[in-house]
C-alpha positions in Angstrom: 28.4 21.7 -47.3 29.1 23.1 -44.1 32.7 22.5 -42.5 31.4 20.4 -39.7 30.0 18.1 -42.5 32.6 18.6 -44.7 35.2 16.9 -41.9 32.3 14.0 -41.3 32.6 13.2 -44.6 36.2 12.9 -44.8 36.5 11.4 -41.9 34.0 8.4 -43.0 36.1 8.8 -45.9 39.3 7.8 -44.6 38.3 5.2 -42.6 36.8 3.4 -45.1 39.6 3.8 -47.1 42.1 2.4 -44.2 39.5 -0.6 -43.9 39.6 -1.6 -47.3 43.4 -0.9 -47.2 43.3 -3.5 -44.2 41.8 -6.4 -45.6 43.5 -5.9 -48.8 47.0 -6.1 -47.0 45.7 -8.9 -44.4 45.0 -11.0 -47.7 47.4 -10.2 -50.0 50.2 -10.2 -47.7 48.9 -12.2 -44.6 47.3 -14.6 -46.1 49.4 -15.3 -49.4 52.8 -15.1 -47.8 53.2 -14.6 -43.8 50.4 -17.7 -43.2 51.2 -19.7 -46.3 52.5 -22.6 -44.4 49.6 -22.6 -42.2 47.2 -22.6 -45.1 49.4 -25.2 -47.0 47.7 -28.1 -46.0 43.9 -27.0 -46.7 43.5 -27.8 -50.9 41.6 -25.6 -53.0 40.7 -26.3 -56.5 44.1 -28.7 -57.2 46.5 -26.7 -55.5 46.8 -25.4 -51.4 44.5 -22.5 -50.0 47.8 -20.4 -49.5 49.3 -20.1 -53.2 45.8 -19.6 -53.8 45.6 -16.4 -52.2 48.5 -15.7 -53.4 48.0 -16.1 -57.3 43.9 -15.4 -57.0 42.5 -14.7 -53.5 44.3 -11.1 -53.2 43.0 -9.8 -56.7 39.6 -11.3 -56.2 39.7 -9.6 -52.9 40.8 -6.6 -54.8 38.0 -6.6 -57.2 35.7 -7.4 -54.5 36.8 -4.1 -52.4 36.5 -1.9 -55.5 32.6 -2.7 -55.7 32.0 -2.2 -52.4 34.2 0.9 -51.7 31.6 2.4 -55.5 28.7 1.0 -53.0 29.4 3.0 -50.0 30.8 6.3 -51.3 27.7 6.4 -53.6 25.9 6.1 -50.3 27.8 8.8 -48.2 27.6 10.9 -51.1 23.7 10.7 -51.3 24.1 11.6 -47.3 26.2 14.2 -47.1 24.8 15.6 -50.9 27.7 15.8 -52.8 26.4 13.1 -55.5 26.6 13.9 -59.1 
């Protein structure tokens, strides 16, 4: 790989990497404690859509991430040909 492609690749690398890192922090921490009273009212499953992001909704978010993060490097490697 060339070092022109060898930076594109990081770069997409890294900005993945910060989205993910975004939405992970946006749900884990926005959603389960900063805009739990907000969400306290809205009932989800016996309980209110705010303890439920933060007990469940930030690891299923998690888990969800992980999948798709596999997804796309799998498909920037096949681009830049660096799969296995």
């Amino acid at each position: 790989m060339s070092d022109l492609s060898t930076d594109a690749y990081w770069k997409a690398n890294v900005r993945i990497i910060t989205i993910c890192m975004e939405i992970w922090a946006l749900v884990s921490f926005g959603f389960g404690i900063v805009l739990r009273p907000l969400l306290s009212g809205i009932p989800v499953g016996g309980t209110d859509l705010g303890f439920w992001f933060a007990q469940q909704g930030s690891m299923l978010t998690f888990i969800v991430l992980v999948f798709f993060y596999r997804a796309y490097m799998n498909k920037l490697d096949r681009k830049f040909g660096v799969e296995e």
